[in-house]
PDB file of N, H, CA, C and O in Angstrom:
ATOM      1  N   UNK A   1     131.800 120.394  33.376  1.00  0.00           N
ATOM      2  CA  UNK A   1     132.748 119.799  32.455  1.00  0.00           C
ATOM      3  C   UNK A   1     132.517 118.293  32.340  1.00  0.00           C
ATOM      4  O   UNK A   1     132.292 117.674  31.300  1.00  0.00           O
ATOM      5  N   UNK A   2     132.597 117.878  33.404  1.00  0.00           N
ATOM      6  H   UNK A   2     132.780 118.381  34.248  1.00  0.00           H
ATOM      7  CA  UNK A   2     131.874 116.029  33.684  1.00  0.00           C
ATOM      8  C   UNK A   2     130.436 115.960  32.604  1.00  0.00           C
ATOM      9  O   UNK A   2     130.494 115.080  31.745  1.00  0.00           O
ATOM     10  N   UNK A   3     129.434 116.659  32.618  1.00  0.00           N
ATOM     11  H   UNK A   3     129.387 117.374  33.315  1.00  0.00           H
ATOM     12  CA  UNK A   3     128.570 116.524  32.008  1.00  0.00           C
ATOM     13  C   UNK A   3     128.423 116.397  30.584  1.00  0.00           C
ATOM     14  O   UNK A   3     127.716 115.684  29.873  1.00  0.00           O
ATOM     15  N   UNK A   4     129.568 117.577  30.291  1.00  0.00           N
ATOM     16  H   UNK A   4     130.143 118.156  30.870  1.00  0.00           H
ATOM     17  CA  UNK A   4     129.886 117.321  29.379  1.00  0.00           C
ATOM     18  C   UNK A   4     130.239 116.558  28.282  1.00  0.00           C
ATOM     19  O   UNK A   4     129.613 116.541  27.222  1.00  0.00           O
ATOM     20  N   UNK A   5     131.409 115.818  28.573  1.00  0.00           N
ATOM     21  H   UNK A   5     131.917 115.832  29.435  1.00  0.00           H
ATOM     22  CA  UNK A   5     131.714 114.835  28.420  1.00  0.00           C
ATOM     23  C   UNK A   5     131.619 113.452  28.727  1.00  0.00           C
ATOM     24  O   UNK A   5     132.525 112.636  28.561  1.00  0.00           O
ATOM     25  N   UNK A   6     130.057 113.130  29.354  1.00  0.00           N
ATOM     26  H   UNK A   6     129.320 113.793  29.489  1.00  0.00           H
ATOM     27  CA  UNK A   6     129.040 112.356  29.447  1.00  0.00           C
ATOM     28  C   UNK A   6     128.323 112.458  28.567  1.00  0.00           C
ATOM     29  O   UNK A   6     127.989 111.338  28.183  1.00  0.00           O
ATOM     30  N   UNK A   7     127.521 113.861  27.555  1.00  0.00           N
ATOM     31  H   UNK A   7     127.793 114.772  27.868  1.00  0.00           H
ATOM     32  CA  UNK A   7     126.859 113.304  26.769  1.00  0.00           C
ATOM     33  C   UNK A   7     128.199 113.680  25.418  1.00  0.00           C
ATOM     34  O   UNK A   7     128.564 112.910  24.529  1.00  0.00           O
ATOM     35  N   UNK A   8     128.343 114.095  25.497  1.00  0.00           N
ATOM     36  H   UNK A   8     128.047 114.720  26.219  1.00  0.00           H
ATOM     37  CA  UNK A   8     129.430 113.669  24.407  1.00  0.00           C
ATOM     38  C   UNK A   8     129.863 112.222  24.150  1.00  0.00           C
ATOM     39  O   UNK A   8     130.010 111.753  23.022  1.00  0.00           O
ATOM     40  N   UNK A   9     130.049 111.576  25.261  1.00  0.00           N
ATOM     41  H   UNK A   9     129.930 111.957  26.178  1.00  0.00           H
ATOM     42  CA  UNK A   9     130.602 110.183  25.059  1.00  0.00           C
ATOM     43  C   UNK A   9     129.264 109.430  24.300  1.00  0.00           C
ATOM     44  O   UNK A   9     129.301 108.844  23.218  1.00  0.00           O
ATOM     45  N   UNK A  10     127.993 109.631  25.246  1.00  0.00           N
ATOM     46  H   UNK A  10     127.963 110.107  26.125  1.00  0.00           H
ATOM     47  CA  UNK A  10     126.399 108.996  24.561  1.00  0.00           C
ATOM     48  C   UNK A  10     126.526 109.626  23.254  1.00  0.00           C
ATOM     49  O   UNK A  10     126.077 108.960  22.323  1.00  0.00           O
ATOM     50  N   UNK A  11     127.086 110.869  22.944  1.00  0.00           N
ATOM     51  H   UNK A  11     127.452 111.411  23.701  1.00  0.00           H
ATOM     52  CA  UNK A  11     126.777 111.117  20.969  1.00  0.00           C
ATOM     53  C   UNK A  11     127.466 110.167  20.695  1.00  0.00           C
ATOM     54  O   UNK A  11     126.940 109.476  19.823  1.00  0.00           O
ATOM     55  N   UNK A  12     128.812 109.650  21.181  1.00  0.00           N
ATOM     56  H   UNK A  12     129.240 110.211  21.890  1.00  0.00           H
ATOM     57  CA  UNK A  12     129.410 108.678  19.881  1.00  0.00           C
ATOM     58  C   UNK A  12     128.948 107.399  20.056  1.00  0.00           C
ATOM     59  O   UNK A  12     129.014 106.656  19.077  1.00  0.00           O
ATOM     60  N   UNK A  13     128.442 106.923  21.204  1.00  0.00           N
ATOM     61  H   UNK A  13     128.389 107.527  21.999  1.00  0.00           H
ATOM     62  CA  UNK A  13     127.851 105.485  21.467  1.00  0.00           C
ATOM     63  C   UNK A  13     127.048 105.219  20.160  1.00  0.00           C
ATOM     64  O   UNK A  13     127.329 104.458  19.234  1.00  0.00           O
ATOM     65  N   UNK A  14     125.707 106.248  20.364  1.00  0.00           N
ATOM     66  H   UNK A  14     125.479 106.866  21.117  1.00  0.00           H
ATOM     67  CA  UNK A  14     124.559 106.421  19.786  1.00  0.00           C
ATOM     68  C   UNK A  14     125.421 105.847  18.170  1.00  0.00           C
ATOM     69  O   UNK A  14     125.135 104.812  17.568  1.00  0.00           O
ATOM     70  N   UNK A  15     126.597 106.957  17.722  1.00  0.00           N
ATOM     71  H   UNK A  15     126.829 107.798  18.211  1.00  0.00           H
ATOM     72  CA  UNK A  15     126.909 106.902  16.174  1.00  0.00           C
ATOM     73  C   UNK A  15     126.934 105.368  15.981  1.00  0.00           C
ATOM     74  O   UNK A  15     126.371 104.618  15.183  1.00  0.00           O
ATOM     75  N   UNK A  16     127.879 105.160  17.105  1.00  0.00           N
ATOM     76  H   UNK A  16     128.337 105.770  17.753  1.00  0.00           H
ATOM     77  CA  UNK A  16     128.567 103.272  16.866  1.00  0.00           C
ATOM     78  C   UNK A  16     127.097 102.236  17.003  1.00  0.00           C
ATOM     79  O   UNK A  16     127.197 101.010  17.048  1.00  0.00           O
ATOM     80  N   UNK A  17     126.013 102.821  17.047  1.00  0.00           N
ATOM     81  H   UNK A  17     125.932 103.817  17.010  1.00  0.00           H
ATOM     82  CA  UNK A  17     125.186 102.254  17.018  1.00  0.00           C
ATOM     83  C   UNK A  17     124.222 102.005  15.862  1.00  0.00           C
ATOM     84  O   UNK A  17     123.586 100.966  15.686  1.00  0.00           O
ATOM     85  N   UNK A  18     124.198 103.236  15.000  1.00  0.00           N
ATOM     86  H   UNK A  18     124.715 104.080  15.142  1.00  0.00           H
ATOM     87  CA  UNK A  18     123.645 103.484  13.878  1.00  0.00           C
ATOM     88  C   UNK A  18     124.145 102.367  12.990  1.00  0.00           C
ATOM     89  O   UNK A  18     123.514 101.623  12.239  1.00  0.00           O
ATOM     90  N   UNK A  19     125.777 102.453  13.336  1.00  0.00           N
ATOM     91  H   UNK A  19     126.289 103.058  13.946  1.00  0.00           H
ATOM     92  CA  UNK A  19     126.417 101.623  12.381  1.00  0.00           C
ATOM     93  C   UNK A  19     126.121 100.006  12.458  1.00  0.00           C
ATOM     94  O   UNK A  19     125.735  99.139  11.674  1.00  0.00           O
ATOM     95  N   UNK A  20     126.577 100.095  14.056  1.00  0.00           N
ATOM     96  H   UNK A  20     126.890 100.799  14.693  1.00  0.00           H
ATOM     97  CA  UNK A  20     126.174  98.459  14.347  1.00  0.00           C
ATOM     98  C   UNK A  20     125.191  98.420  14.934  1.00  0.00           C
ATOM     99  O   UNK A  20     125.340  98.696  16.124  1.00  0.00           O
ATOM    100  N   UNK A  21     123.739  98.087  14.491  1.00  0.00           N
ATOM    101  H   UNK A  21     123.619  97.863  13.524  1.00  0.00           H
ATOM    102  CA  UNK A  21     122.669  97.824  15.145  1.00  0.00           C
ATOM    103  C   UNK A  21     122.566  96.642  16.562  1.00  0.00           C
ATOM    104  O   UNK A  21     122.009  96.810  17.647  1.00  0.00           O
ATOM    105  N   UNK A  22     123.159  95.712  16.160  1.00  0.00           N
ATOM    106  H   UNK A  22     123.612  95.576  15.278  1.00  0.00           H
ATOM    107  CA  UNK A  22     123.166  94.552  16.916  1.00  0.00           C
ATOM    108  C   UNK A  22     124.320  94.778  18.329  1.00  0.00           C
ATOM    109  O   UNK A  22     124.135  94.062  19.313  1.00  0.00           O
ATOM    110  N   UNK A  23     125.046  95.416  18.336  1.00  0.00           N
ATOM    111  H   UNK A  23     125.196  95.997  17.536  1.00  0.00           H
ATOM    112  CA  UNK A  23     126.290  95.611  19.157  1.00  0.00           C
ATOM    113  C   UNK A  23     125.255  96.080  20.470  1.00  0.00           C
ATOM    114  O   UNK A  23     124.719  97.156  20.734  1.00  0.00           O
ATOM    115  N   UNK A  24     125.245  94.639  21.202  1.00  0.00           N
ATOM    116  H   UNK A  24     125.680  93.765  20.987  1.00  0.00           H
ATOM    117  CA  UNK A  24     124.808  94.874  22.504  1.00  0.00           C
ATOM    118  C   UNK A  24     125.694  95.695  23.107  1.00  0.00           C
ATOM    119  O   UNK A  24     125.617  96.923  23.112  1.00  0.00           O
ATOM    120  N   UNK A  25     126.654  94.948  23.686  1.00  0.00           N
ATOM    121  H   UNK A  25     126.717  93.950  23.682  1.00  0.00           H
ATOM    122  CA  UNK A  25     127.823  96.212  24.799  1.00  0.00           C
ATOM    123  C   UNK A  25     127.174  97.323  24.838  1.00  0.00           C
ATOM    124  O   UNK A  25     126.470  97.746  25.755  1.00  0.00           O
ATOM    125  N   UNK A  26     127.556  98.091  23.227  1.00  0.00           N
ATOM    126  H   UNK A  26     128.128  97.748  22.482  1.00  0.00           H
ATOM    127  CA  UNK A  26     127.099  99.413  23.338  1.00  0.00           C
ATOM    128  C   UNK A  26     125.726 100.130  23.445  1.00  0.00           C
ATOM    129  O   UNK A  26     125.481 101.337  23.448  1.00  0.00           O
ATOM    130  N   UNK A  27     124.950  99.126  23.525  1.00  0.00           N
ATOM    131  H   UNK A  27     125.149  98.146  23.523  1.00  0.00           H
ATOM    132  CA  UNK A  27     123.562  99.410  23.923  1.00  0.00           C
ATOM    133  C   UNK A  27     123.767  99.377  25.480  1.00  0.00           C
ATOM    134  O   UNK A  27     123.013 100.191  26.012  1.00  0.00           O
ATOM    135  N   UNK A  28     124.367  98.853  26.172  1.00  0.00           N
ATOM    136  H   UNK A  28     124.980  98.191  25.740  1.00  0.00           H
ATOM    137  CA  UNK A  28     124.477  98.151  27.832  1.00  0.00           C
ATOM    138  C   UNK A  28     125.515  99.574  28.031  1.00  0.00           C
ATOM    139  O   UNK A  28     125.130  99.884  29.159  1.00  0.00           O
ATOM    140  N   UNK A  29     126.321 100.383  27.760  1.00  0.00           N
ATOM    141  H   UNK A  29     126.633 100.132  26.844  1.00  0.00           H
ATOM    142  CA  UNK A  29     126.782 101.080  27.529  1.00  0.00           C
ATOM    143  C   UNK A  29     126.052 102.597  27.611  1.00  0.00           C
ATOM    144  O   UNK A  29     125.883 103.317  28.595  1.00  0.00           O
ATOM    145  N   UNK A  30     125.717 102.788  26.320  1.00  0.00           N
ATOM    146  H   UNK A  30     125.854 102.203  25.521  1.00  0.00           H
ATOM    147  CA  UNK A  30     124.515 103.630  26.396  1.00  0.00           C
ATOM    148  C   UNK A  30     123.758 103.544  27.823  1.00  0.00           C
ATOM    149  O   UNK A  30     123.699 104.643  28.376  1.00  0.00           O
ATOM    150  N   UNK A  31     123.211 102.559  28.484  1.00  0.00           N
ATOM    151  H   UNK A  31     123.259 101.667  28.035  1.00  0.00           H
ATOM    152  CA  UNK A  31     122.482 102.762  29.270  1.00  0.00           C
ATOM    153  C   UNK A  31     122.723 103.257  30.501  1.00  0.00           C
ATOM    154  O   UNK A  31     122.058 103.864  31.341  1.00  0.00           O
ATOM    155  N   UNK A  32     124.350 102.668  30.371  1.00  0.00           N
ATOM    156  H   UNK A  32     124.890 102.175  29.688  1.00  0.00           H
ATOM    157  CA  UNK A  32     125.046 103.212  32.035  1.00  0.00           C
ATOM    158  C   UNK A  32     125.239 104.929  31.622  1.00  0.00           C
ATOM    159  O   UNK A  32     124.719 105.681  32.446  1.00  0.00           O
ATOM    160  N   UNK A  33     125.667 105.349  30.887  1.00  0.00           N
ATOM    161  H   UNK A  33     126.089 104.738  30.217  1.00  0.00           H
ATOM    162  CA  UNK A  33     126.148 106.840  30.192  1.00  0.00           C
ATOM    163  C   UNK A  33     124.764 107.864  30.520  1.00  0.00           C
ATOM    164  O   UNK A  33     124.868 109.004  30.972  1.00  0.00           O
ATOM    165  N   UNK A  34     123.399 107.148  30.167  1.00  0.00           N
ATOM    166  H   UNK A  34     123.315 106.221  29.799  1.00  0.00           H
ATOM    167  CA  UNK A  34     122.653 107.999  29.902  1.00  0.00           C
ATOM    168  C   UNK A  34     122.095 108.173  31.491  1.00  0.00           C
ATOM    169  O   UNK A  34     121.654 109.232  31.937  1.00  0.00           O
ATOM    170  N   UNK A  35     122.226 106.721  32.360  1.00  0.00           N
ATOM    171  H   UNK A  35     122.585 105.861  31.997  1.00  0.00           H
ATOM    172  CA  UNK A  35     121.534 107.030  33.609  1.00  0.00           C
ATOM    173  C   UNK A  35     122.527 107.927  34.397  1.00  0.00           C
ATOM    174  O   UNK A  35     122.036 108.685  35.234  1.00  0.00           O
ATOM    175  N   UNK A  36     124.132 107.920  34.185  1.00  0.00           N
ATOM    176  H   UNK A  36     124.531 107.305  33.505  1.00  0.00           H
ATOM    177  CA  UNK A  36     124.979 108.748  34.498  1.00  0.00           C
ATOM    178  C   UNK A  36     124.451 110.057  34.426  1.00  0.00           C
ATOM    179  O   UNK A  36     124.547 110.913  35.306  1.00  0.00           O
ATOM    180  N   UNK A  37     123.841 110.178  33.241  1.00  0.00           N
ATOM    181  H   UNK A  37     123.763 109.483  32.526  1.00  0.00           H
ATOM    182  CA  UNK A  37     123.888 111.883  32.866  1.00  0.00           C
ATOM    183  C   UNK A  37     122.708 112.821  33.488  1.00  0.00           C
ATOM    184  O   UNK A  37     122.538 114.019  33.717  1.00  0.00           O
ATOM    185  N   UNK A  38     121.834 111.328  33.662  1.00  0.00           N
ATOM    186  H   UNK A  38     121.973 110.355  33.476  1.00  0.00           H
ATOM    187  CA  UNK A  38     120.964 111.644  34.607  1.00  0.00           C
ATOM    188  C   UNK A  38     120.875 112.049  36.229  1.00  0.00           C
ATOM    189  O   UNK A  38     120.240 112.935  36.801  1.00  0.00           O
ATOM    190  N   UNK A  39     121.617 111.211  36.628  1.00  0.00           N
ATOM    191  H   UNK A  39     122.133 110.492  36.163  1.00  0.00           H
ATOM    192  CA  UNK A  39     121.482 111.541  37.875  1.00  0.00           C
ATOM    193  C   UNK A  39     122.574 112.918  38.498  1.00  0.00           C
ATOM    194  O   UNK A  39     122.505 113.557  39.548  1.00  0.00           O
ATOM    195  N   UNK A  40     123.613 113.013  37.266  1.00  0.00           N
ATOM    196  H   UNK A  40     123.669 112.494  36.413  1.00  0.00           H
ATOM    197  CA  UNK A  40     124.189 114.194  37.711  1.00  0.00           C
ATOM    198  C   UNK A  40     123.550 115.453  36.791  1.00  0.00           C
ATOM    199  O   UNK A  40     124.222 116.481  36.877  1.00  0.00           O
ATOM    200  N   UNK A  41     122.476 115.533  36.007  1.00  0.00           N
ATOM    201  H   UNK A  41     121.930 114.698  35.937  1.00  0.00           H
ATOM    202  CA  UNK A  41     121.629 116.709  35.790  1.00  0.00           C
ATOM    203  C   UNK A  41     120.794 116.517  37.360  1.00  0.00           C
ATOM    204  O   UNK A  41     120.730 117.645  37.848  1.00  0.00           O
ATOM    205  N   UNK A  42     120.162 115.523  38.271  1.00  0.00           N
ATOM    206  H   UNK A  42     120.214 114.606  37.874  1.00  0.00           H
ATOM    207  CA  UNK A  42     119.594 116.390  38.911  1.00  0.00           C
ATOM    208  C   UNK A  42     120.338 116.361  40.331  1.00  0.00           C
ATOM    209  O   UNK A  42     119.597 116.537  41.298  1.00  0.00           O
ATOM    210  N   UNK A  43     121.741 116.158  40.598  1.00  0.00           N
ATOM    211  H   UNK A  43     122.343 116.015  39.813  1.00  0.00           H
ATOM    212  CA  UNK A  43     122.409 116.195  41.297  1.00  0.00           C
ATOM    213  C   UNK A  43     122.804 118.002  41.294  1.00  0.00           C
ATOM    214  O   UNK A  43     123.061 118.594  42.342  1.00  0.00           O
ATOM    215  N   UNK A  44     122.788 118.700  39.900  1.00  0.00           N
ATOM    216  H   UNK A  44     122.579 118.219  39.048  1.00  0.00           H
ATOM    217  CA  UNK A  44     123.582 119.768  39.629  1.00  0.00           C
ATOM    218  C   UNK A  44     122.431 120.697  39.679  1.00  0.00           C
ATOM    219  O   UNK A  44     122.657 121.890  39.884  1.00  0.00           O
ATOM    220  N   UNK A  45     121.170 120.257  39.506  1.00  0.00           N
ATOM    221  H   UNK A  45     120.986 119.288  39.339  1.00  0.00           H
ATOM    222  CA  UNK A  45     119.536 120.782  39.896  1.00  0.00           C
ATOM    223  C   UNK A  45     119.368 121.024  41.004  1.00  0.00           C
ATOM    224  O   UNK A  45     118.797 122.107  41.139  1.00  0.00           O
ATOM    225  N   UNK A  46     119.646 120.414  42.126  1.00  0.00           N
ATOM    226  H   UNK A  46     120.110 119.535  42.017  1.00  0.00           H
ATOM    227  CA  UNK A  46     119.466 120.551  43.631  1.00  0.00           C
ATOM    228  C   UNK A  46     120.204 121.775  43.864  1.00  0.00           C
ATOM    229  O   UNK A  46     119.751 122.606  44.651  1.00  0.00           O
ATOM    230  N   UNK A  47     121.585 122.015  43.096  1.00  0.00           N
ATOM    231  H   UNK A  47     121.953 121.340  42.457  1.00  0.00           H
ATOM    232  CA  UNK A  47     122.382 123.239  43.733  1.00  0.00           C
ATOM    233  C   UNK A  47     121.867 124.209  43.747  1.00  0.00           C
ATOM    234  O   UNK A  47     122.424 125.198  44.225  1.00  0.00           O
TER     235      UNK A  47
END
């Protein structure tokens, strides 16, 4: 369910990004979200 709604949150980053190209935050954002999603795909891999 967590995972879930980890990349769900990165789909709407990504949108707010399309829109605003320049909007650092959400690039700095994006990055924490996606390494999030990462380390709990191979956190949930080990099981």
């Amino acid at each position: 369910m967590v995972l879930y709604h980890l990349i769900k949150k990165a789909v709407a980053i990504r949108k707010c990004l399309e829109r605003n190209k320049k909007d650092k935050d959400s690039k700095f954002r994006l990055i924490l979200v996606e390494s999030r999603i990462h380390k709990l795909t191979l956190l949930l891999q080990q099981d």
